[in-house]
C-alpha positions as CSV (number, residue, x, y, z in Angstrom):
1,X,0.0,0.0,0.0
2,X,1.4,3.6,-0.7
3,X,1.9,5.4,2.5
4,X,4.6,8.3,1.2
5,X,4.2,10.7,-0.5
6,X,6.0,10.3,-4.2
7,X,3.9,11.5,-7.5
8,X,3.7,15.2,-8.8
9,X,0.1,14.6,-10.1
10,X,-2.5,11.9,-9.8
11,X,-4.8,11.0,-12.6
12,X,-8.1,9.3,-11.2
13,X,-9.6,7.4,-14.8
14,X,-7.4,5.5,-17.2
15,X,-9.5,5.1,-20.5
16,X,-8.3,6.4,-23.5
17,X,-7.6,9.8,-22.8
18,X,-6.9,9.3,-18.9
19,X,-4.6,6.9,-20.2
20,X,-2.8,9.1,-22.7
21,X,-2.7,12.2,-20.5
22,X,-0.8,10.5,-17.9
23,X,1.3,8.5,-20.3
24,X,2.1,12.9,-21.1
25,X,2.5,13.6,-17.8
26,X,4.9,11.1,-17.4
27,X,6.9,11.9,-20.5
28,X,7.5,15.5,-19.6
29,X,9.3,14.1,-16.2
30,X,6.6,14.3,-13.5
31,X,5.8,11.4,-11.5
32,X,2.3,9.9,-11.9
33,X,-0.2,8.7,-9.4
34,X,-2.7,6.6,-11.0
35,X,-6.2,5.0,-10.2
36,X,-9.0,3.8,-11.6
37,X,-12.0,2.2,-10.5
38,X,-11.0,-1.0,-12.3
39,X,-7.5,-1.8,-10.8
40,X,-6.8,-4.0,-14.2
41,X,-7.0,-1.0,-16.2
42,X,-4.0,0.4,-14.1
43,X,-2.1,-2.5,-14.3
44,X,-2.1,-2.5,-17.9
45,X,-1.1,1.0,-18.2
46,X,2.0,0.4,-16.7
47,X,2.8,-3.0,-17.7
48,X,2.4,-1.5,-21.7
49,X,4.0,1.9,-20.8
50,X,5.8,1.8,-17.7
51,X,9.4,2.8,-19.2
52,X,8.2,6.0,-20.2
53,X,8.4,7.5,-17.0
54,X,7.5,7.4,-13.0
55,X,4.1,5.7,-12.5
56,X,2.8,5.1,-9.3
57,X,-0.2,2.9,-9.4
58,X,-2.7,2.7,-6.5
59,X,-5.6,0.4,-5.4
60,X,-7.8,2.7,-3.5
61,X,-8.5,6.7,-3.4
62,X,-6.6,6.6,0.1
63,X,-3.9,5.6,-1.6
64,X,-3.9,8.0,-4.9
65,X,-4.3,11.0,-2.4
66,X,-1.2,9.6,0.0
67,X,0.9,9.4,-2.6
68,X,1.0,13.0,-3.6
69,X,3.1,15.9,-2.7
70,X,1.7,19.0,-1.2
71,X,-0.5,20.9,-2.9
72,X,-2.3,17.7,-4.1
73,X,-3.3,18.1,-7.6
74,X,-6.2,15.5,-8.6
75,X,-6.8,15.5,-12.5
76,X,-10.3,13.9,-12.7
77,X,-11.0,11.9,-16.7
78,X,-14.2,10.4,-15.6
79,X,-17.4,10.5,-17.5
80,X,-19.2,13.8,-17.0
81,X,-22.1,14.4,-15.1
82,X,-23.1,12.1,-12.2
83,X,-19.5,10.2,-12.4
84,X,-17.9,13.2,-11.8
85,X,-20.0,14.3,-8.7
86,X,-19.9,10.8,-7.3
87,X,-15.7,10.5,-7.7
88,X,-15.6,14.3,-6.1
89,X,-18.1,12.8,-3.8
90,X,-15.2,10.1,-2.2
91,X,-12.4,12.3,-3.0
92,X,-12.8,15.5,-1.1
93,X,-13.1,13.8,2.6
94,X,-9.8,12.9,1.9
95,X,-8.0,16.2,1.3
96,X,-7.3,19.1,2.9
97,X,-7.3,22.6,2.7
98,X,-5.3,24.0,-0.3
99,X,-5.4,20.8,-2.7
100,X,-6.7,21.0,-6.0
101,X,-9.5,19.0,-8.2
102,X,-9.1,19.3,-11.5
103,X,-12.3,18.4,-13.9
104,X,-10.5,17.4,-17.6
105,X,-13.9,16.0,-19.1
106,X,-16.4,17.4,-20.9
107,X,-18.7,19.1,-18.2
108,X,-21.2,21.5,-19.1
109,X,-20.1,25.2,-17.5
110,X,-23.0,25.3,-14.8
111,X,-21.7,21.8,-13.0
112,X,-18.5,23.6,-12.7
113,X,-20.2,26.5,-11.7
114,X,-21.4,24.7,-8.6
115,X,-18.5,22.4,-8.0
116,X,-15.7,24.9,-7.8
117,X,-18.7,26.6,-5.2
118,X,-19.4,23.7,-3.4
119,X,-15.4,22.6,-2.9
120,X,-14.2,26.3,-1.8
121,X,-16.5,25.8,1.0
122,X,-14.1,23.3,2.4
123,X,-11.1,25.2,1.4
124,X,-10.2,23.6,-1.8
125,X,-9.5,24.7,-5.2
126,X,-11.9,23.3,-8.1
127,X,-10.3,24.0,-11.7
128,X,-12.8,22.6,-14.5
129,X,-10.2,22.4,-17.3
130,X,-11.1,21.4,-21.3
131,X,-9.0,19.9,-23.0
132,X,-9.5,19.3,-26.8
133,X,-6.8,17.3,-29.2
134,X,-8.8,13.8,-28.8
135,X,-6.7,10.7,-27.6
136,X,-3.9,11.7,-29.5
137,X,-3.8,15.5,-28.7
138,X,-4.4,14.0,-25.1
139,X,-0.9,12.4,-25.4
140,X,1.0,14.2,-27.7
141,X,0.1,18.0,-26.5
142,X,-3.3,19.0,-26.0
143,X,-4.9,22.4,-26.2
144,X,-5.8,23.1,-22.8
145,X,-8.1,25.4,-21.1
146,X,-8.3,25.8,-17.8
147,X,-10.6,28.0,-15.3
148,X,-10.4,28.2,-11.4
149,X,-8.6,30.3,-8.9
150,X,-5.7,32.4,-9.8
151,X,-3.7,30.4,-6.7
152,X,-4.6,27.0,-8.0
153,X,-2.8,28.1,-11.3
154,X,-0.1,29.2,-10.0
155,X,0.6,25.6,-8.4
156,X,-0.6,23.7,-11.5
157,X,-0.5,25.8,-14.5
158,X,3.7,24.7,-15.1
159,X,2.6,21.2,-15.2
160,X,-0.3,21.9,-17.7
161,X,2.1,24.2,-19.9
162,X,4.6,21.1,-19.8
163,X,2.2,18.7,-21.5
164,X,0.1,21.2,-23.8
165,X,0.9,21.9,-27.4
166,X,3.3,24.3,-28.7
167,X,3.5,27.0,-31.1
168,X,6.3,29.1,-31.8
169,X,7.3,27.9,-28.3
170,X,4.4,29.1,-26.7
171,X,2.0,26.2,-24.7
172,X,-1.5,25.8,-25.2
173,X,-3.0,26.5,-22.2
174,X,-3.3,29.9,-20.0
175,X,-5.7,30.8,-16.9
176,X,-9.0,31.7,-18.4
177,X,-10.5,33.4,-15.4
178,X,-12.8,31.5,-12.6
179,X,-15.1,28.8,-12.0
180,X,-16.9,27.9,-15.3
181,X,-14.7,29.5,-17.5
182,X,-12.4,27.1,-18.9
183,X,-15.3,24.3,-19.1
184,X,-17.2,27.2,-20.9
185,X,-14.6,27.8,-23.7
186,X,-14.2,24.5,-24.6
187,X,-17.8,24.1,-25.0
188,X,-17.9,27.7,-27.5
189,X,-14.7,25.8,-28.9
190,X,-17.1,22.7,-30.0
191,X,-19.9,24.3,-30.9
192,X,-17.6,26.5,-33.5
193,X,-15.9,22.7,-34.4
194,X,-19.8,22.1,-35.3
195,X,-20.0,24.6,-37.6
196,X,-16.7,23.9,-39.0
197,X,-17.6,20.6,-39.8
198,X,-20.7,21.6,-41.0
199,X,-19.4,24.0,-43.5
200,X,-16.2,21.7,-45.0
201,X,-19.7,19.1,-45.3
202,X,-21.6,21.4,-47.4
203,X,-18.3,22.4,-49.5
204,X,-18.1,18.7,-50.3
205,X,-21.8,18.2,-51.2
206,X,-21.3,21.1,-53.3
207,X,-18.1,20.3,-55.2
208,X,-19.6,16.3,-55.0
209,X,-23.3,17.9,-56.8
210,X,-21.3,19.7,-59.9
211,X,-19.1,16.0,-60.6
212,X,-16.3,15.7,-59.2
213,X,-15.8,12.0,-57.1
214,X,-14.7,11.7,-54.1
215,X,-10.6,11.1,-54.7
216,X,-10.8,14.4,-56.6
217,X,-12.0,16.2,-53.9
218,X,-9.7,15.1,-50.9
219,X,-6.9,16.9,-53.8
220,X,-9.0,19.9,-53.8
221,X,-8.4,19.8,-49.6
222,X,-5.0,19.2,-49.9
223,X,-4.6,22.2,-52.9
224,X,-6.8,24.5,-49.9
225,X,-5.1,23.2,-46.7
226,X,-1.4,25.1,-48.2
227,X,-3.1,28.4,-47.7
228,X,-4.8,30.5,-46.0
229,X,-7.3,27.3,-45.4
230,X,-4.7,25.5,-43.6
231,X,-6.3,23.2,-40.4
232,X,-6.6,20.0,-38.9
233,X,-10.1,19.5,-40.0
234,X,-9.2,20.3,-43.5
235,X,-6.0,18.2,-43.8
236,X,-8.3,15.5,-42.3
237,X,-10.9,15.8,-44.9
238,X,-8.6,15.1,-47.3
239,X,-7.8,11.7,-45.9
240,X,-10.7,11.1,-45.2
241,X,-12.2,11.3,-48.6
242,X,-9.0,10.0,-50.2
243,X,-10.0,6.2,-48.1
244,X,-11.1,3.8,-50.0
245,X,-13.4,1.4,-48.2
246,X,-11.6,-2.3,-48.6
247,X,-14.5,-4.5,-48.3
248,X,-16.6,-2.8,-50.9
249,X,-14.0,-1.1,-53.2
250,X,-16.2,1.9,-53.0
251,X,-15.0,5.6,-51.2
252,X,-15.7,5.0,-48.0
253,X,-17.8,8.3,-47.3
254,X,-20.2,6.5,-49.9
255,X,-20.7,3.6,-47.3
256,X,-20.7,6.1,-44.1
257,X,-24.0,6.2,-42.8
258,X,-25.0,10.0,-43.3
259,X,-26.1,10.5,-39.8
260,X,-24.0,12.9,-38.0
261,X,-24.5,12.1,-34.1
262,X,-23.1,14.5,-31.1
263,X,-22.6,14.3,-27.4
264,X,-24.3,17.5,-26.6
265,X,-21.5,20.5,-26.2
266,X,-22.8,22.1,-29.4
267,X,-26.7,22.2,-28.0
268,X,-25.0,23.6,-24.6
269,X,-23.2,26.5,-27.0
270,X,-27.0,27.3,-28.3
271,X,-28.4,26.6,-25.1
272,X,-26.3,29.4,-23.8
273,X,-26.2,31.5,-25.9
274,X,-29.9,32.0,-26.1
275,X,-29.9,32.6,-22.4
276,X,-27.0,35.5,-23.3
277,X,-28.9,36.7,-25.7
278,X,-25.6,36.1,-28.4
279,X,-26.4,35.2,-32.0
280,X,-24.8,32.3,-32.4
281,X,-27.0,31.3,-36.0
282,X,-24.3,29.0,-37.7
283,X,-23.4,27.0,-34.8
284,X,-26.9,26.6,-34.2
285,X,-28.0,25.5,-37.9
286,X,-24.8,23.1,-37.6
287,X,-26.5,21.2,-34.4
288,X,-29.8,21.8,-36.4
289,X,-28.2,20.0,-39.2
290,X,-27.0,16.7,-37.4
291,X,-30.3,16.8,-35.8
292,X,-31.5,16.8,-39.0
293,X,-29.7,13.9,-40.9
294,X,-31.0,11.5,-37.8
295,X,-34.3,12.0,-38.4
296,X,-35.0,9.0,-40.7
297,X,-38.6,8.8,-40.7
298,X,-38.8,12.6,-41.6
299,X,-36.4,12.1,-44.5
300,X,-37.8,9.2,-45.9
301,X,-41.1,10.6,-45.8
302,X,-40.1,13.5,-47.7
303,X,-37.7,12.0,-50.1
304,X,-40.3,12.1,-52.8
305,X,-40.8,16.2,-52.7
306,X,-40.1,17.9,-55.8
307,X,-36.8,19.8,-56.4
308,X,-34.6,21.5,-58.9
309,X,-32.5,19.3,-61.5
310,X,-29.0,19.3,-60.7
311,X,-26.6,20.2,-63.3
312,X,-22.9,18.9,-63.6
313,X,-20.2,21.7,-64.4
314,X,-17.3,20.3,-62.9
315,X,-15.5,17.5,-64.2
316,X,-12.2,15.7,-63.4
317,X,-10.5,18.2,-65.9
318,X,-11.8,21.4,-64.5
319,X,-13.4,23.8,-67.6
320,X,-13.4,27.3,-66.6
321,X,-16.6,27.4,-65.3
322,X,-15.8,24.1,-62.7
323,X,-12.3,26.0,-62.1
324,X,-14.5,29.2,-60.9
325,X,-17.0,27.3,-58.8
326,X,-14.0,25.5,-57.0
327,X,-12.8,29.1,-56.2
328,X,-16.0,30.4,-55.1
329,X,-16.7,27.2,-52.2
330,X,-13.1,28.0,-51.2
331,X,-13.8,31.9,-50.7
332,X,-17.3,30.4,-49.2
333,X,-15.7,27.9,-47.0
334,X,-13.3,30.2,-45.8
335,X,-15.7,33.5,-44.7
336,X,-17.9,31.1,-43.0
337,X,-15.6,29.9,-40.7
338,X,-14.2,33.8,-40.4
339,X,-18.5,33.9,-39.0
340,X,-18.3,31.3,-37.1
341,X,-15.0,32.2,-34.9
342,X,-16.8,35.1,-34.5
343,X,-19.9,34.5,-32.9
344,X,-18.1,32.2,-30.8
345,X,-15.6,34.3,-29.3
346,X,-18.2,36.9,-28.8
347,X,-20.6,34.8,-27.4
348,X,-17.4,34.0,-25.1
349,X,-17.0,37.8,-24.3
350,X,-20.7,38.0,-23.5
351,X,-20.4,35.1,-20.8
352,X,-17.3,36.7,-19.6
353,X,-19.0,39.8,-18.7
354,X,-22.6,38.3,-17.4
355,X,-19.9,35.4,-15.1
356,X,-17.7,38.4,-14.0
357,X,-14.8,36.3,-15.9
358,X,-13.3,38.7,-18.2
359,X,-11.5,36.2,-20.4
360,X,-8.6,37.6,-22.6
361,X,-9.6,37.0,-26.2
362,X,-6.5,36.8,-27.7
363,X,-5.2,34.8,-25.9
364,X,-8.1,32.1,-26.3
365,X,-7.3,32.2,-29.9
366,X,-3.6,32.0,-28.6
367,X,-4.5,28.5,-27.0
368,X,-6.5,27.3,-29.9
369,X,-3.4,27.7,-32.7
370,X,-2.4,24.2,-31.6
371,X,-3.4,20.9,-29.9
372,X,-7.0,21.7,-30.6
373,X,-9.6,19.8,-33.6
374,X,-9.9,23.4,-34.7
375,X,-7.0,24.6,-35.0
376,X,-6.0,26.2,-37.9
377,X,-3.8,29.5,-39.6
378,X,-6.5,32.0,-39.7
379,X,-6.1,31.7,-35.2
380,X,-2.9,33.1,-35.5
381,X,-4.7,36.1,-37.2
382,X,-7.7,36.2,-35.4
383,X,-4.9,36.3,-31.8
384,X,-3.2,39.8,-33.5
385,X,-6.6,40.9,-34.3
386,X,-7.9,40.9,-30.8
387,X,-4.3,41.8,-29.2
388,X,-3.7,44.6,-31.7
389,X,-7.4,46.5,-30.9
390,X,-10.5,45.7,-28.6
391,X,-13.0,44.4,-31.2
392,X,-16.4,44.2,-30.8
393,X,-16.8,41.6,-33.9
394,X,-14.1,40.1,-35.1
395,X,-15.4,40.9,-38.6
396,X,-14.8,44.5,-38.4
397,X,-10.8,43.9,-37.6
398,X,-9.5,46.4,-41.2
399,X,-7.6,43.1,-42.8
400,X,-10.5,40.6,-42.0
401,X,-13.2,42.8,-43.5
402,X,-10.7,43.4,-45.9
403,X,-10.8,39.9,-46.7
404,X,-14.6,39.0,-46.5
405,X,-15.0,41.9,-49.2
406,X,-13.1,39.9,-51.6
407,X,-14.6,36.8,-50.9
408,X,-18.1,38.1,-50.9
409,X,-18.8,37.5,-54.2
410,X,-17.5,34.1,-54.5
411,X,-19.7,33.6,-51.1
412,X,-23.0,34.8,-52.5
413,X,-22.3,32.8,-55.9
414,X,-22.1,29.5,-54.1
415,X,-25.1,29.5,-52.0
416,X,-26.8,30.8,-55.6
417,X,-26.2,28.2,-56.8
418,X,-26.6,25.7,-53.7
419,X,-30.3,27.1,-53.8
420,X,-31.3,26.7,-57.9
421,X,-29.7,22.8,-57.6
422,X,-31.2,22.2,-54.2
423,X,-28.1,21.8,-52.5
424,X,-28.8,22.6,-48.5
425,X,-26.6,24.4,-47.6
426,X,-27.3,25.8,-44.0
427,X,-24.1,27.2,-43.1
428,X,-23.2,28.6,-45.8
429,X,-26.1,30.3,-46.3
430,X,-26.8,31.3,-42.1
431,X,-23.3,33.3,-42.5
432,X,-24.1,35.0,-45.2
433,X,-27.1,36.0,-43.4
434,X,-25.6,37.0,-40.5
435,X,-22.8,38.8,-42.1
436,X,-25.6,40.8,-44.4
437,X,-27.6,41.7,-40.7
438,X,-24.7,42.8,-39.2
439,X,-23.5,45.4,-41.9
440,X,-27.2,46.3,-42.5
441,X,-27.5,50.2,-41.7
442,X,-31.4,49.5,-41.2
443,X,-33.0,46.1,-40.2
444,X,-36.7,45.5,-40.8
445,X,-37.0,44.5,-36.9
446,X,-38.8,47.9,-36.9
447,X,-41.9,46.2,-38.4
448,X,-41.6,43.5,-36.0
449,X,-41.2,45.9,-33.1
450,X,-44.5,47.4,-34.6
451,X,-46.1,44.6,-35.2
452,X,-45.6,43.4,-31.4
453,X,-46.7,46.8,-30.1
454,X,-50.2,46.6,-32.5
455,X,-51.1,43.0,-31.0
456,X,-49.7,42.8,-27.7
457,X,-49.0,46.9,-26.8
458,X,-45.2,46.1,-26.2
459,X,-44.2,49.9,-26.8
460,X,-41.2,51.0,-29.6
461,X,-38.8,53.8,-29.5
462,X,-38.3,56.3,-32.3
463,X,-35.1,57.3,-34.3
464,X,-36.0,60.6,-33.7
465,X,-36.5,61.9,-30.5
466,X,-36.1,60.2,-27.1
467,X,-38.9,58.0,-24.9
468,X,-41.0,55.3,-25.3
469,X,-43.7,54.9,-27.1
470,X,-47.0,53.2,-27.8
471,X,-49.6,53.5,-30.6
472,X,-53.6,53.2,-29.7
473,X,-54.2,51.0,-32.4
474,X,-57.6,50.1,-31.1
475,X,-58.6,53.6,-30.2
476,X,-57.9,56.6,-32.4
477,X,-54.6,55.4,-33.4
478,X,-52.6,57.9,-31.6
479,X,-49.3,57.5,-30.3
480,X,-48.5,58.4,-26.4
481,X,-45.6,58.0,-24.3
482,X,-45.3,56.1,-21.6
């Protein structure tokens, strides 16, 4: 039985990615406490990896917590919800004052909330931490974001910047600001992953509509992901679309089911911010979508509903035309996700401001150049942007508009098009939207504000003078202010 006090960290939950983070852990030099429910699980952990560094395995929670040096720092990888309560449930009786929890699964912002609440009452530091990279970001350098006190960084922010991902030297990972924060930005960093997905989807329908197979189109990635498209997801299309499936010969997207599932981060991002009252449109028509594609009794019922004829203009020698609409789903693809980093780092300001969190923009973008599913070039951009002025959108930054006035055009072709073939394209066509509202000097919500105050007397104001103000509609129709 461990009695002395050995390990740097502990990790309690050795699946795939408790596994892998403590394999990490162990790489970077830091001695590793480990337990998990199932004591095989441990074993085999260290009998497969063992001589790549300082693993201390332990049968009981008593045990994890004795081995650990002073502070204690506890890195959680359960399953959210209940799990995690229930494991913070048998853990906290046995530390003491000054020790830290850390939550590294996906918990939704609220639970943290509460948590980090309920744990400072007995003098202990909660940090609810995402970490995004998957099993292999997990073990080769995750982005990581983590929330909490500004003491319990101090003691375990140097081991998190050990095993993050670098960029130009810099880790993955700062303080984000208290409680719920850092659980809160990776779930805004999901939902924008939704959309992303979303839009390279509709790219491919489109490109996969006009004629060009499958193999053709994972070249089209590769051509995008050397410039200013450049991103994991995009260099992971590619391959994707590149696989052939070996028992049938055929592409192996062709024999994918085309039902997008999801765990439920990207209905928290909507969830939230319709509560903050932040337009989040794209990330919401990309849950909408996945939604959507499962719904197999709606589809096949309306499977038979007329459409448009689709027309081929692209084929595997590109004529000028094919060359153009290439182009255009690029410029498309690429403004779109400019929309969607957007509302999600505003909807992260928002939050920051109703939480009292006041979370560094920049440096969120920072933390997502690397490690991360989205990471990409355009962060590195989108981190000056925000360092360089104090944006309210990230769309008016001078070079980013810049760059969505050229694309435009290309932009508003696609979904054109997308909408005389029948080719949904709700991502595509929600950021366009969005980006048209936004730079709209005049919205018709006046009409709607008038209609509301005809049928329900819910008052408007006027551009010209100050007050507010309501019409007698049922009366003599004269307006009074009230």
């Amino acid at each position: 039985m461990t009695t002395q006090a050995q390990a740097d960290v502990g990790v309690v939950g050795l699946a795939v990615m408790g596994s892998n983070l403590a394999r990490n852990f162990a790489r970077h030099g830091h001695a590793v406490a480990l337990y998990n429910r199932t004591r095989a699980r441990t074993e085999e952990l260290v009998a497969a990896h063992g001589e790549e560094g300082t693993f201390v395995p332990t049968a009981s929670m008593e045990d994890l917590v004795a081995s650990l040096e002073r502070p204690r720092r506890v890195i959680l990888m359960v399953k959210a919800g209940p799990a995690t309560d229930d494991t913070i449930e048998q853990l906290v009786p046995l530390l003491e004052p000054g020790d830290i929890v850390v939550d590294g699964g996906n918990s939704h912002f609220e639970d943290t909330r509460r948590r980090e609440a309920a744990l400072r009452e007995h003098g202990l530091h909660f940090v609810g931490t995402g970490i995004s990279g998957g099993e292999e970001g997990a073990l080769l350098g995750p982005s990581i974001m983590p929330g909490g006190s500004v003491e319990s960084y101090e003691a375990l922010g140097p081991l998190l910047q050990d095993i993050a991902a670098k960029v130009d030297g810099e880790p993955c990972c700062t303080h984000l600001g208290p409680d719920g924060a850092g659980h809160f930005v990776k779930m805004v960093h999901n939902g924008i992953e939704y959309a992303d997905m979303q839009f390279i989807a509709e790219a491919y329908d489109l490109l996969r509509s006009a004629g060009l197979e499958p193999a053709r189109i994972a070249d089209v990635f590769r051509e995008w992901n050397t410039g200013d498209l450049d991103s994991f997801l995009i260099e992971t299309t590619a391959e994707v679309l590149a696989h052939v499936d070996p028992s049938s010969g055929r592409p192996l997207v062709d024999v994918i089911a085309d039902q997008a599932e999801q765990k439920g981060t990207g209905r928290w991002t909507v969830q939230s911010a319709l509560e903050l009252g932040v337009p989040v449109n794209v990330i919401a028509e990309a849950v909408f979508a996945r939604s959507t594609s499962g719904h197999a009794d709606l589809r096949a019922a309306a499977a038979g509903l007329p459409g448009p004829t689709r027309s081929s203009v692209v084929e595997e020698d590109p004529t000028q035309e094919g060359r153009r609409l290439v182009d255009d789903v690029r410029d498309a693809l690429w403004a779109a996700k400019v929309v969607a980093y957007a509302q999600g780092l505003d909807q992260i300001r928002s939050a920051g401001d109703a939480y009292g969190w006041d979370v560094d923009i920049s440096a969120v973008a920072r933390i997502w150049r690397g490690g991360c599913i989205i990471r990409a070039r355009l962060l590195e951009r989108i981190r000056a942007a925000y360092a360089a002025r104090d944006l309210t959108s990230l769309l008016v930054d001078p070079d980013i508009a810049d760059e969505l006035g050229k694309a435009q055009d290309g932009w508003r072709r696609v979904v054109a098009r997308a909408t005389t073939q029948g080719v949904p394209v709700p991502g595509f066509a929600a950021a366009l939207g969005y980006y048209d509202t936004v730079r709209s000097e005049r919205l018709p919500a006046s009409l709607v504000q008038g209609l509301r105050d005809f049928f329900g007397a819910h008052t408007y104001r006027r551009v010209d003078r100050d007050g507010v103000f309501h019409t007698q509609w049922s009366l003599d129709r004269s307006e009074i202010e009230v």
